[in-house]
N, CA, C and O atoms as a GROMACS GRO file, in nm:
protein
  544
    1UNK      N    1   1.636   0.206  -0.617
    1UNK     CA    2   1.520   0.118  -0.638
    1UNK      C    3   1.400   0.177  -0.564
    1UNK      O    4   1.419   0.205  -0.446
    2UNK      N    5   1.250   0.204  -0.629
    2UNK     CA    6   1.190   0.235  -0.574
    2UNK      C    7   1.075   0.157  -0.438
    2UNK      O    8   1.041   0.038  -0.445
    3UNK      N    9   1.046   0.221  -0.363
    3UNK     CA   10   0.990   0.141  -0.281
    3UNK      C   11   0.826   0.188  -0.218
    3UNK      O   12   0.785   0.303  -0.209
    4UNK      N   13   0.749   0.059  -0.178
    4UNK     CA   14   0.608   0.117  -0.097
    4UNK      C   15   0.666   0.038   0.030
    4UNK      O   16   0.731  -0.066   0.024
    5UNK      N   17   0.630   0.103   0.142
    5UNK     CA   18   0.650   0.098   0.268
    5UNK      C   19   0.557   0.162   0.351
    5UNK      O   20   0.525   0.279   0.332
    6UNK      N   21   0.501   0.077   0.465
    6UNK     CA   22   0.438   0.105   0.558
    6UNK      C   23   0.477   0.138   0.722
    6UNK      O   24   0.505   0.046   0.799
    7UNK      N   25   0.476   0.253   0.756
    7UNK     CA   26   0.565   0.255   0.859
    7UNK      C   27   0.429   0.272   0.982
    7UNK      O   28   0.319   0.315   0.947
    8UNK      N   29   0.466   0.222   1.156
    8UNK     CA   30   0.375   0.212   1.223
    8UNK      C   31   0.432   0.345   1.321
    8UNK      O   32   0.542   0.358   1.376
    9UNK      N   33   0.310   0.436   1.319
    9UNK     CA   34   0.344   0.535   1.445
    9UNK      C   35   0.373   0.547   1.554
    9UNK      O   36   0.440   0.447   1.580
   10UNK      N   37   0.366   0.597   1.623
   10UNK     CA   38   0.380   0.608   1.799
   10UNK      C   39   0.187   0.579   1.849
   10UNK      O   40   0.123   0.522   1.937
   11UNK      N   41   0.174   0.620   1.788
   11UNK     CA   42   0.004   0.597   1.801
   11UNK      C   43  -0.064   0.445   1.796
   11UNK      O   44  -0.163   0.412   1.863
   12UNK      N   45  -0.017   0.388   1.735
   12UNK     CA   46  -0.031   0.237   1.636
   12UNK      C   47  -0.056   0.265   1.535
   12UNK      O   48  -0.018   0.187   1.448
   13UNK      N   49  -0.130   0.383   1.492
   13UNK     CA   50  -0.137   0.350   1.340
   13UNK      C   51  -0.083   0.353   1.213
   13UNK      O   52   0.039   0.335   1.219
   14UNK      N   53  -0.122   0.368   1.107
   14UNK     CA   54  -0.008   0.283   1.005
   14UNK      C   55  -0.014   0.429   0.885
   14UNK      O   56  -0.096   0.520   0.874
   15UNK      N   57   0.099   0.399   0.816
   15UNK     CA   58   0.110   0.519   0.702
   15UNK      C   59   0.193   0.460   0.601
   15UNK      O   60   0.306   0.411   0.603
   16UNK      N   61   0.108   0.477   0.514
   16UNK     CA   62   0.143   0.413   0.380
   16UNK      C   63   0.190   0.469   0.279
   16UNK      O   64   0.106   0.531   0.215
   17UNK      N   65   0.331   0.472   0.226
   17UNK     CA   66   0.422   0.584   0.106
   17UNK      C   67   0.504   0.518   0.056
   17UNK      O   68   0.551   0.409   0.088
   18UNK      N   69   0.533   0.621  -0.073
   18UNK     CA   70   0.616   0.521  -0.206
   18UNK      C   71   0.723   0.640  -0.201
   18UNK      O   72   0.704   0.760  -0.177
   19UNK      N   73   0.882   0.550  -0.240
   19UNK     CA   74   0.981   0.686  -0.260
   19UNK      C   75   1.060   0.557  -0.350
   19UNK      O   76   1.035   0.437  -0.357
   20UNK      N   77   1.170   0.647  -0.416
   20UNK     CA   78   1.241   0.628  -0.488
   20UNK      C   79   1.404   0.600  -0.370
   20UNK      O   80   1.480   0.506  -0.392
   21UNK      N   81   1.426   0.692  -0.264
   21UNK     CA   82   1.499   0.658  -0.170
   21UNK      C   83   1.465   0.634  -0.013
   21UNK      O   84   1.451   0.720   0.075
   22UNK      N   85   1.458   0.510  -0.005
   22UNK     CA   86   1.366   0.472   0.100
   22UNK      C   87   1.453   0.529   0.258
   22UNK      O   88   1.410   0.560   0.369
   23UNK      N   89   1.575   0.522   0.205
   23UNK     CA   90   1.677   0.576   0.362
   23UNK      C   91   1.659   0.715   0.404
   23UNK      O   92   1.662   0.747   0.523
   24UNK      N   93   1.636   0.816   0.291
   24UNK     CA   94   1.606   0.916   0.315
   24UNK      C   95   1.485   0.988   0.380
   24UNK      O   96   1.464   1.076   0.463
   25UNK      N   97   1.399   0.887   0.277
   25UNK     CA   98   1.231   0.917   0.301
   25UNK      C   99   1.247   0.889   0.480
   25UNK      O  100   1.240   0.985   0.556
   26UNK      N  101   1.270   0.744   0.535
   26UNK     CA  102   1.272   0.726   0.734
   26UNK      C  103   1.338   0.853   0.745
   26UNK      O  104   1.256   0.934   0.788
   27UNK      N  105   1.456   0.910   0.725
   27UNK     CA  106   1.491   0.969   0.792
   27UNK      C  107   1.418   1.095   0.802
   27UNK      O  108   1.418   1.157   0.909
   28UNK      N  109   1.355   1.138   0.699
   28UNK     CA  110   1.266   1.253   0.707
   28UNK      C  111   1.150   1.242   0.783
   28UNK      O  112   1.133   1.328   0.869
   29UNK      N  113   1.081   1.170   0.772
   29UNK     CA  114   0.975   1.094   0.864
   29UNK      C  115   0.994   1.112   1.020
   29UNK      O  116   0.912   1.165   1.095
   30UNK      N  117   1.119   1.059   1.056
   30UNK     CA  118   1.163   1.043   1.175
   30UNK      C  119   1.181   1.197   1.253
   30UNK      O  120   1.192   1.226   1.373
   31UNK      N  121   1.177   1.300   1.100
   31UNK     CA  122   1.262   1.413   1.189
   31UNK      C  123   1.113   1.498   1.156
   31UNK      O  124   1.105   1.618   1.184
   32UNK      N  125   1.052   1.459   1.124
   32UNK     CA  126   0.911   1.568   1.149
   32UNK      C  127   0.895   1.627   0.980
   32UNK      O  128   0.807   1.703   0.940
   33UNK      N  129   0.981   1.581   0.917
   33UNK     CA  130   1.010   1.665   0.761
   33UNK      C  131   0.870   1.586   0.641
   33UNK      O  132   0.825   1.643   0.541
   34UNK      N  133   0.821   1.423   0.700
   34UNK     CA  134   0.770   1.364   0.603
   34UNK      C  135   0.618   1.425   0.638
   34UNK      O  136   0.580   1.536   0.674
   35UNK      N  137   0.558   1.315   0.616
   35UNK     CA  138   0.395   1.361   0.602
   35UNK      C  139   0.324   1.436   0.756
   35UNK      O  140   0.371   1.420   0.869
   36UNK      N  141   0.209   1.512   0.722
   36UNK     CA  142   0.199   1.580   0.879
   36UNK      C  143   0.104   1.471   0.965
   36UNK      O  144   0.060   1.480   1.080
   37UNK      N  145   0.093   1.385   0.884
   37UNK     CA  146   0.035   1.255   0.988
   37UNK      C  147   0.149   1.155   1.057
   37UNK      O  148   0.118   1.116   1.170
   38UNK      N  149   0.243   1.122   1.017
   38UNK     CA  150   0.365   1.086   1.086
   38UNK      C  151   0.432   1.207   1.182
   38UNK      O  152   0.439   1.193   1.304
   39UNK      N  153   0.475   1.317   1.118
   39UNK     CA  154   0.527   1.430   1.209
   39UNK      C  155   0.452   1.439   1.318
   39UNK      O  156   0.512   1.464   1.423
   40UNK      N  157   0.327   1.424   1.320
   40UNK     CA  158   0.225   1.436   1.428
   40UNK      C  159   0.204   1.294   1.566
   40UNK      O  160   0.137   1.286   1.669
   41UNK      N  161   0.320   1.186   1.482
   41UNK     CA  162   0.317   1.077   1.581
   41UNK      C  163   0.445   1.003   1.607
   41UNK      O  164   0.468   0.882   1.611
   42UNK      N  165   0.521   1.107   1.624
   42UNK     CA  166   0.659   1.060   1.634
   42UNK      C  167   0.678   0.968   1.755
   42UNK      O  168   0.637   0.984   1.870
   43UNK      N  169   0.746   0.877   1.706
   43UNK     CA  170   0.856   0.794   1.664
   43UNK      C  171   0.760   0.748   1.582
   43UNK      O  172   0.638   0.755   1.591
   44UNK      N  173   0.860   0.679   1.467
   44UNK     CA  174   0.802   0.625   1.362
   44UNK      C  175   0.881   0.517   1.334
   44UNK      O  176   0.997   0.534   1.297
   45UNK      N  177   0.825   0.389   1.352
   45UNK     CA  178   0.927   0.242   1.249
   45UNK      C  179   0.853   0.204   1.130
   45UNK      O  180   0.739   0.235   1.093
   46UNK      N  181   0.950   0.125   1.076
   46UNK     CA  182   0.928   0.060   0.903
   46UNK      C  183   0.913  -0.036   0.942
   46UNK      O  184   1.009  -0.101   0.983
   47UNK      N  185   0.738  -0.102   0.946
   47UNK     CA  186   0.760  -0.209   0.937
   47UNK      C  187   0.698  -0.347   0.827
   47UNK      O  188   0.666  -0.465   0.836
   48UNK      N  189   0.708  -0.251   0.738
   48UNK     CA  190   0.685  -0.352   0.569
   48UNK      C  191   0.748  -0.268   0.467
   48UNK      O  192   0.720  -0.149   0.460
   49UNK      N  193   0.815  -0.311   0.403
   49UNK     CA  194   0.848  -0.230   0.238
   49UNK      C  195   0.853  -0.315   0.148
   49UNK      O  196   0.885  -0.428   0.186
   50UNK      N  197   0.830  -0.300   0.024
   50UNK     CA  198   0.819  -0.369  -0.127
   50UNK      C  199   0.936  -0.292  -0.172
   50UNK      O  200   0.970  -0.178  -0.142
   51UNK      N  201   0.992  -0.384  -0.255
   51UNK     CA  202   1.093  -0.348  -0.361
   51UNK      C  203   1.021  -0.372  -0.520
   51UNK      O  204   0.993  -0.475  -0.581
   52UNK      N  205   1.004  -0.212  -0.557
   52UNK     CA  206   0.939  -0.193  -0.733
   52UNK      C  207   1.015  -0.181  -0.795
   52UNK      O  208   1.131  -0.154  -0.763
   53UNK      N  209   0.963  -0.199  -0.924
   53UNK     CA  210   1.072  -0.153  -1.056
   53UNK      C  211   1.070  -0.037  -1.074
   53UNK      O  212   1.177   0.019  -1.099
   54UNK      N  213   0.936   0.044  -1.068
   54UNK     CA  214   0.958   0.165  -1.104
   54UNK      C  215   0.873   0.235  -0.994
   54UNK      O  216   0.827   0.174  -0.898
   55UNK      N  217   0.854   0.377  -1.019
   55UNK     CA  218   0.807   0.461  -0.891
   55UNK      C  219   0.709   0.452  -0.916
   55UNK      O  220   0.640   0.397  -0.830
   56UNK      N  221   0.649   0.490  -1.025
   56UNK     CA  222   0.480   0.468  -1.080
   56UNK      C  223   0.428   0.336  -1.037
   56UNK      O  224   0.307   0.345  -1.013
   57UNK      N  225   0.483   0.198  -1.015
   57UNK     CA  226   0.464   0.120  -0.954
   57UNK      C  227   0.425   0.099  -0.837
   57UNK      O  228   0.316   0.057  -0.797
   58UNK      N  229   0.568   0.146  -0.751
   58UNK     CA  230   0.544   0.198  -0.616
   58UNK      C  231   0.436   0.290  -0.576
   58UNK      O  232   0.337   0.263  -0.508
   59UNK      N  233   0.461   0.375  -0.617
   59UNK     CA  234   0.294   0.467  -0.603
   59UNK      C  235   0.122   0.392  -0.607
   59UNK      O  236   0.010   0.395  -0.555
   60UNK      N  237   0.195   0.336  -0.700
   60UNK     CA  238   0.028   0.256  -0.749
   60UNK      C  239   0.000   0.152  -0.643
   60UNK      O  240  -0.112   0.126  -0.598
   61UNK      N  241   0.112   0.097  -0.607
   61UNK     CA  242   0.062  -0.014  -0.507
   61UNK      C  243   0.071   0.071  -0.384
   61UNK      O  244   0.002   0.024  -0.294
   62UNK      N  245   0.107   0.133  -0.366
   62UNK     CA  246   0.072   0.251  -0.232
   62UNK      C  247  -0.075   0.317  -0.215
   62UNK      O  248  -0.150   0.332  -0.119
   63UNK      N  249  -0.078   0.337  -0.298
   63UNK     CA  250  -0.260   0.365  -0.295
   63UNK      C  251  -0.357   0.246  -0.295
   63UNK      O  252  -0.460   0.235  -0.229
   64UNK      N  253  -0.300   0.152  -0.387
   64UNK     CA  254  -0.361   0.039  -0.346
   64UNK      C  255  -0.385  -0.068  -0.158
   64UNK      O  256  -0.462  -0.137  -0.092
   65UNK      N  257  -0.301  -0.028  -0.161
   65UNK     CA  258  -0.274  -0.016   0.017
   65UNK      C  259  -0.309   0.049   0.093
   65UNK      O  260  -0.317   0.006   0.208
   66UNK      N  261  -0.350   0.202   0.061
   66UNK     CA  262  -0.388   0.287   0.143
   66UNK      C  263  -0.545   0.254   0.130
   66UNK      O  264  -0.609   0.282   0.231
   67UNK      N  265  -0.616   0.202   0.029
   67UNK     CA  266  -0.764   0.205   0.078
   67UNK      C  267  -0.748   0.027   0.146
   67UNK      O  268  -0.847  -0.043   0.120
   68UNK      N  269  -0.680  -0.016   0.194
   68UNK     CA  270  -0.716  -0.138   0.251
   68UNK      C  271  -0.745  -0.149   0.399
   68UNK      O  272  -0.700  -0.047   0.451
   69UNK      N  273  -0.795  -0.222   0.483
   69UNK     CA  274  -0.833  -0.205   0.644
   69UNK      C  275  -0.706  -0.246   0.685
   69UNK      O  276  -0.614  -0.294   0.618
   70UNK      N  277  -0.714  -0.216   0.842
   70UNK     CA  278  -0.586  -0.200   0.876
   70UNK      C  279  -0.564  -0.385   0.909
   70UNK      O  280  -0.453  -0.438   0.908
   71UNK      N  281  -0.680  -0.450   0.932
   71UNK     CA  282  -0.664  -0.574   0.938
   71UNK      C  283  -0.565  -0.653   0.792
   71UNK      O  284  -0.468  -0.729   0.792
   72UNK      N  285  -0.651  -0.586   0.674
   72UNK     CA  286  -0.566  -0.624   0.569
   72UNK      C  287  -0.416  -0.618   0.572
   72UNK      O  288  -0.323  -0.699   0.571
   73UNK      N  289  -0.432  -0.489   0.577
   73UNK     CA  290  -0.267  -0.443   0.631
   73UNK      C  291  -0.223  -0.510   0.712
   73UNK      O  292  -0.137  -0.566   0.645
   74UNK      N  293  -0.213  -0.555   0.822
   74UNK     CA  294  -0.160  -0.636   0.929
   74UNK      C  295  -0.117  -0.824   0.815
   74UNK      O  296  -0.012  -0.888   0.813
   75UNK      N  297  -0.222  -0.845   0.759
   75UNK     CA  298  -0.189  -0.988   0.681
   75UNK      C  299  -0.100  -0.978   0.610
   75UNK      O  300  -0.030  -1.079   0.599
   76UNK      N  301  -0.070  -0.885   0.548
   76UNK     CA  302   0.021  -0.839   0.413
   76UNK      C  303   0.133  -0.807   0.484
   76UNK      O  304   0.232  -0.810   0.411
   77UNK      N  305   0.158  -0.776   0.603
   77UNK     CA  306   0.298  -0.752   0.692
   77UNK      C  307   0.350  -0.891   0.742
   77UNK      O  308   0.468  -0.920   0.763
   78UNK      N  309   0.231  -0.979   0.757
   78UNK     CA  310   0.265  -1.070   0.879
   78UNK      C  311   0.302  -1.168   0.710
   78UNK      O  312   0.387  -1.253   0.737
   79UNK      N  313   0.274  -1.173   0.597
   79UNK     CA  314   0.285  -1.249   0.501
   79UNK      C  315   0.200  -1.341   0.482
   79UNK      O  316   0.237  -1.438   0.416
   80UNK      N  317   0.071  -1.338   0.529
   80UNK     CA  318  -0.025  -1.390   0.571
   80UNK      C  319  -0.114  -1.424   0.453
   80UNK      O  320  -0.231  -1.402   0.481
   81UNK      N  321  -0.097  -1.467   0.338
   81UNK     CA  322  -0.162  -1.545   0.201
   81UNK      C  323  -0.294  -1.522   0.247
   81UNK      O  324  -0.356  -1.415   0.241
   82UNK      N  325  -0.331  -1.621   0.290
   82UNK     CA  326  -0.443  -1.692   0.312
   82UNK      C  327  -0.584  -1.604   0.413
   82UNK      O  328  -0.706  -1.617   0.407
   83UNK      N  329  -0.507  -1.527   0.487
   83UNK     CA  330  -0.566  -1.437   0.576
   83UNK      C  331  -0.575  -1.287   0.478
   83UNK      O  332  -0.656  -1.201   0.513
   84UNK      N  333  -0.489  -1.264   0.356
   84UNK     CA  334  -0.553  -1.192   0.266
   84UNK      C  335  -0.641  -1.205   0.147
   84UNK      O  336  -0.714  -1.126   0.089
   85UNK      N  337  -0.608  -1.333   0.129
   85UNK     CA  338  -0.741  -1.389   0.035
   85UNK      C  339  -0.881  -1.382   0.115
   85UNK      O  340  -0.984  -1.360   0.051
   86UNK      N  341  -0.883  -1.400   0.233
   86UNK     CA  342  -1.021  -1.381   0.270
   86UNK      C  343  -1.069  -1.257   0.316
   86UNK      O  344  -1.189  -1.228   0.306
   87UNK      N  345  -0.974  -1.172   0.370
   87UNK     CA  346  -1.029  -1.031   0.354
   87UNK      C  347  -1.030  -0.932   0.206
   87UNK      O  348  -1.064  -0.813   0.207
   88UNK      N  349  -0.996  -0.991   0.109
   88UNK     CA  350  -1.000  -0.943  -0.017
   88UNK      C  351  -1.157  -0.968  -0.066
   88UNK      O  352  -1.205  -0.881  -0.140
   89UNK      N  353  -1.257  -1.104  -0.022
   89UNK     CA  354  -1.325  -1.120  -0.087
   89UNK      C  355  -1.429  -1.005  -0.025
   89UNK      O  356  -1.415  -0.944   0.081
   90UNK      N  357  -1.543  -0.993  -0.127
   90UNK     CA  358  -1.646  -0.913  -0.167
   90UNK      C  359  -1.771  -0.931   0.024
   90UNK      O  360  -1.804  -1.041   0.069
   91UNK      N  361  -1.794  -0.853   0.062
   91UNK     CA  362  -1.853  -0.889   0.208
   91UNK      C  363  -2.004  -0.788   0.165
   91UNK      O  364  -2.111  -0.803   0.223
   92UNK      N  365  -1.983  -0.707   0.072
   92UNK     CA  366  -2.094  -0.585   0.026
   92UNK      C  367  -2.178  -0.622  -0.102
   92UNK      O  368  -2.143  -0.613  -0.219
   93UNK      N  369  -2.266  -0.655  -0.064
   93UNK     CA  370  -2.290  -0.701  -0.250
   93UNK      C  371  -2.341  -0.560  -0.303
   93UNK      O  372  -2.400  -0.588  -0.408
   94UNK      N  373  -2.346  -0.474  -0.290
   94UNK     CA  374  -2.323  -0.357  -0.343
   94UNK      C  375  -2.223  -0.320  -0.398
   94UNK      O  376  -2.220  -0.253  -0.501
   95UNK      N  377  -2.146  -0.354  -0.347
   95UNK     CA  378  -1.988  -0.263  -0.389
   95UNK      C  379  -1.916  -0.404  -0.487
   95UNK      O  380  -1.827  -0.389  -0.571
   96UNK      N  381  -1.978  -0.530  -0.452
   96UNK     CA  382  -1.910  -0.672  -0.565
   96UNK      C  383  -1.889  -0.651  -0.663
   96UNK      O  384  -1.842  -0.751  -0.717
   97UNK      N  385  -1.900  -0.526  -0.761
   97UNK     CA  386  -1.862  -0.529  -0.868
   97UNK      C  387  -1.768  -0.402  -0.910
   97UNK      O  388  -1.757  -0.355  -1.023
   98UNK      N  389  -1.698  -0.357  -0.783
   98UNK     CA  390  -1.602  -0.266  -0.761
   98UNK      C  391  -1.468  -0.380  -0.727
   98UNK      O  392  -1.480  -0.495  -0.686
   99UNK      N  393  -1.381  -0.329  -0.748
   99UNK     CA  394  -1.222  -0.398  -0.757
   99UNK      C  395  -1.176  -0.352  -0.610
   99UNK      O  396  -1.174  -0.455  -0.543
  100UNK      N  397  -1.157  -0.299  -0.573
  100UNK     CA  398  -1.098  -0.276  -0.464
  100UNK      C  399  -0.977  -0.174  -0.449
  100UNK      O  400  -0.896  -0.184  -0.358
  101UNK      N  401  -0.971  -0.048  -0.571
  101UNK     CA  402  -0.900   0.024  -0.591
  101UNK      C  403  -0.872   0.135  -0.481
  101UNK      O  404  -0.775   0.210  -0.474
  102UNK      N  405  -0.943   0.128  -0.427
  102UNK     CA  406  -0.947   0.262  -0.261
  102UNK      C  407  -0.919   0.379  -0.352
  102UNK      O  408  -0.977   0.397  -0.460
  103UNK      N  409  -0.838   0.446  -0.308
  103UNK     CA  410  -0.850   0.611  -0.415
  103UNK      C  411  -0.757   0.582  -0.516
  103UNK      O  412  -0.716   0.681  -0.577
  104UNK      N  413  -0.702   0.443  -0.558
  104UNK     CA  414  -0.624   0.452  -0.688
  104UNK      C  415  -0.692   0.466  -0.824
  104UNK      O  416  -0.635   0.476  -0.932
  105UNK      N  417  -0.822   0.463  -0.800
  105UNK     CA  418  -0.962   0.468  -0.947
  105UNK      C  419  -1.018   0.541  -0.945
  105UNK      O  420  -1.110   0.537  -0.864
  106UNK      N  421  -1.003   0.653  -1.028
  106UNK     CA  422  -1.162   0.792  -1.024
  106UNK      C  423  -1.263   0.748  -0.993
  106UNK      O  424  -1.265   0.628  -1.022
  107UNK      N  425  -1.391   0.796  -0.928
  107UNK     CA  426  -1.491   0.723  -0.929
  107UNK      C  427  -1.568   0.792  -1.081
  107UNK      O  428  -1.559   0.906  -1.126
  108UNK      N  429  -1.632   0.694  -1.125
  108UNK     CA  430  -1.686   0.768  -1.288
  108UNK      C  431  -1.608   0.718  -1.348
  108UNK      O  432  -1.657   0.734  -1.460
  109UNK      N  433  -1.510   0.661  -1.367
  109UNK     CA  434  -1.424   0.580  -1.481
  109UNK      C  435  -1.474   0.493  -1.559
  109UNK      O  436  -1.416   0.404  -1.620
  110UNK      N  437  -1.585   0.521  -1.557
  110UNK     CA  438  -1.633   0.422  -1.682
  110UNK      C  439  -1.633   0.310  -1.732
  110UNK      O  440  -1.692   0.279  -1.835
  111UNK      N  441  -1.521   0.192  -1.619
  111UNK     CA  442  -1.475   0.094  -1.645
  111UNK      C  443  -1.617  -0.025  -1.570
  111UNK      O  444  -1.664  -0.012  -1.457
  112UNK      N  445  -1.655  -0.127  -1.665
  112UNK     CA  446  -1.683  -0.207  -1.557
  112UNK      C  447  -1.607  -0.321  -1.471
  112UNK      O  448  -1.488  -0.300  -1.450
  113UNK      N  449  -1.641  -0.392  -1.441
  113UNK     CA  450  -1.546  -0.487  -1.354
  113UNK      C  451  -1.446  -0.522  -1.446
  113UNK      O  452  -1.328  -0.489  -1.434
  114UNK      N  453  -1.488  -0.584  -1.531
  114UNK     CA  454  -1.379  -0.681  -1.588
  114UNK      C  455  -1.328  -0.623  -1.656
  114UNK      O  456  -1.229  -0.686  -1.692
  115UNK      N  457  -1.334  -0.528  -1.705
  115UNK     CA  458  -1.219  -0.430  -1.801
  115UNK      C  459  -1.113  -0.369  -1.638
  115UNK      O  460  -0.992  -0.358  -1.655
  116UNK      N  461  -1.168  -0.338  -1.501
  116UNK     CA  462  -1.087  -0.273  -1.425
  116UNK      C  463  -1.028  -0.369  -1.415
  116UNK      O  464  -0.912  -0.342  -1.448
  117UNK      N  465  -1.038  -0.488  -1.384
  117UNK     CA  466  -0.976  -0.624  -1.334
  117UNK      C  467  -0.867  -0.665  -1.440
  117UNK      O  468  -0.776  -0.737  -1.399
  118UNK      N  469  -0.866  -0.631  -1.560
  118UNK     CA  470  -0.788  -0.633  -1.688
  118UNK      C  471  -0.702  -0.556  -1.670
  118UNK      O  472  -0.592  -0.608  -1.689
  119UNK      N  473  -0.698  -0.407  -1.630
  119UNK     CA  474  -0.658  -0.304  -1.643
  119UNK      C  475  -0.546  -0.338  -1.537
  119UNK      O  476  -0.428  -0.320  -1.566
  120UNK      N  477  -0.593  -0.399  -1.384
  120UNK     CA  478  -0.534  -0.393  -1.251
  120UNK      C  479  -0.407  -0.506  -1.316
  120UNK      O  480  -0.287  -0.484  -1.332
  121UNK      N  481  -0.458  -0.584  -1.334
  121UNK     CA  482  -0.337  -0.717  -1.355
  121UNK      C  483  -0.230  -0.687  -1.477
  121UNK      O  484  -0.116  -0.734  -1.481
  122UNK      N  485  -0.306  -0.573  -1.605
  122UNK     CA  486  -0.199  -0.522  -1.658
  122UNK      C  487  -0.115  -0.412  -1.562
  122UNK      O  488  -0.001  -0.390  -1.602
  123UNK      N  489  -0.149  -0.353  -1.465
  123UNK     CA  490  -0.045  -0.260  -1.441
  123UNK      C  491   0.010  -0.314  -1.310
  123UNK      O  492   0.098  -0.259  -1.243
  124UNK      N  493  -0.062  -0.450  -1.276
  124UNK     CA  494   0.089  -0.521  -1.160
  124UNK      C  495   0.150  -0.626  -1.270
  124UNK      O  496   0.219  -0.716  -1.222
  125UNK      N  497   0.136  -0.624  -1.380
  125UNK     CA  498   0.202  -0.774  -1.382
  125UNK      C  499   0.354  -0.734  -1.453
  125UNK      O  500   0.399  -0.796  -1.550
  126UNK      N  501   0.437  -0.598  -1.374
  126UNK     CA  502   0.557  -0.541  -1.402
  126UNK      C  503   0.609  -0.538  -1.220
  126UNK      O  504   0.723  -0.508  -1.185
  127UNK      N  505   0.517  -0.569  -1.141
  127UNK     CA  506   0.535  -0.473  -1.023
  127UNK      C  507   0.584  -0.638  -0.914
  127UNK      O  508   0.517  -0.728  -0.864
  128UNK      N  509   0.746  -0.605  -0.921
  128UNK     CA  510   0.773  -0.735  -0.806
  128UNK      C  511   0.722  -0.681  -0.642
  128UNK      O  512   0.742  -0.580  -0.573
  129UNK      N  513   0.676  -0.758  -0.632
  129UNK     CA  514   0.673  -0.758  -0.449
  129UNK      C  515   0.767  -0.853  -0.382
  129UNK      O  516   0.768  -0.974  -0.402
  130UNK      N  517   0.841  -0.793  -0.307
  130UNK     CA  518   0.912  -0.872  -0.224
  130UNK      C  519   0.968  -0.798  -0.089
  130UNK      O  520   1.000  -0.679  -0.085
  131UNK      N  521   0.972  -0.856  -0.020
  131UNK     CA  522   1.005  -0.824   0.142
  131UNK      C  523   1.139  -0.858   0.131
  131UNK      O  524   1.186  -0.914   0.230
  132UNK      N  525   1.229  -0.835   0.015
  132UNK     CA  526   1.374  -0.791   0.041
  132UNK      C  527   1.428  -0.678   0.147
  132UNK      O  528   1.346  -0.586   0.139
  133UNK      N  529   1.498  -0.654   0.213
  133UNK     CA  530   1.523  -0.501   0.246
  133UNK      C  531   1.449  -0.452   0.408
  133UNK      O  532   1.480  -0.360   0.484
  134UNK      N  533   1.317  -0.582   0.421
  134UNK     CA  534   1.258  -0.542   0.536
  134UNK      C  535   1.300  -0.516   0.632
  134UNK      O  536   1.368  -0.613   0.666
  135UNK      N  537   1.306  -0.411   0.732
  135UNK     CA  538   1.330  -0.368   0.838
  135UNK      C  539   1.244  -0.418   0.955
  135UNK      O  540   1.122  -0.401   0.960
  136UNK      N  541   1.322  -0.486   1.053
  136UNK     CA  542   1.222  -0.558   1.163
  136UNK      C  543   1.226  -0.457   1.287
  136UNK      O  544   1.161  -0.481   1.388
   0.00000   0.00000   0.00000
């Protein structure tokens, strides 16, 4: 089953990746083998993962995660609804008619809001989230 998971460094900070075998992926992580931003802050714990249907899923909501603040991140660990609905909303009125894709959207895509907003809810509305599996 594939998975997005956020693991917290030795540093505090956070690193955000999608695998298809999530036991393997820690263990590589752990041993200096995964990304050179974890290798670079060893010890490393898991402390959020999603269970996807598919990897393209996982991936997608991994990038979707990776452009979020780390505050966001922290709500979405703690399960925090309500504390992500309000950091989701629009604070830039410049950017209000951008979705909130972080690097999951070319920039130049041609899309305006509501076709991306169409686009986003067609490609989660396959994608379970659940904090099955979480590692505390």
């Amino acid at each position: 089953m594939p998975y997005m998971y956020i693991l917290e460094c030795a540093d505090g900070s956070y690193y955000t990746g999608s695998t298809k075998d999530l036991d393997r992926r820690l263990w590589e992580h752990q041993n200096g083998l995964g990304a050179n931003h974890t290798a670079k802050r060893l010890p490393v714990k898991l402390v959020y993962c999603e269970e996807c249907d598919r990897i393209d899923d996982a991936f997608y909501r991994e990038k979707q995660v990776q452009g979020w603040s780390r505050k966001k991140k922290e709500a979405l660990m703690a399960g925090d609804t309500n504390q992500l609905h309000l950091l989701a909303e629009c604070k830039n009125e410049t950017n209000c008619g951008n979705v909130g894709f972080g690097s999951a959207q070319p920039t130049g895509s041609g899309l305006d809001s509501e076709q991306a907003t169409e686009n986003l809810t067609r490609s989660l509305s396959g994608v379970e989230t659940s904090t099955k599996g979480m590692v505390e």
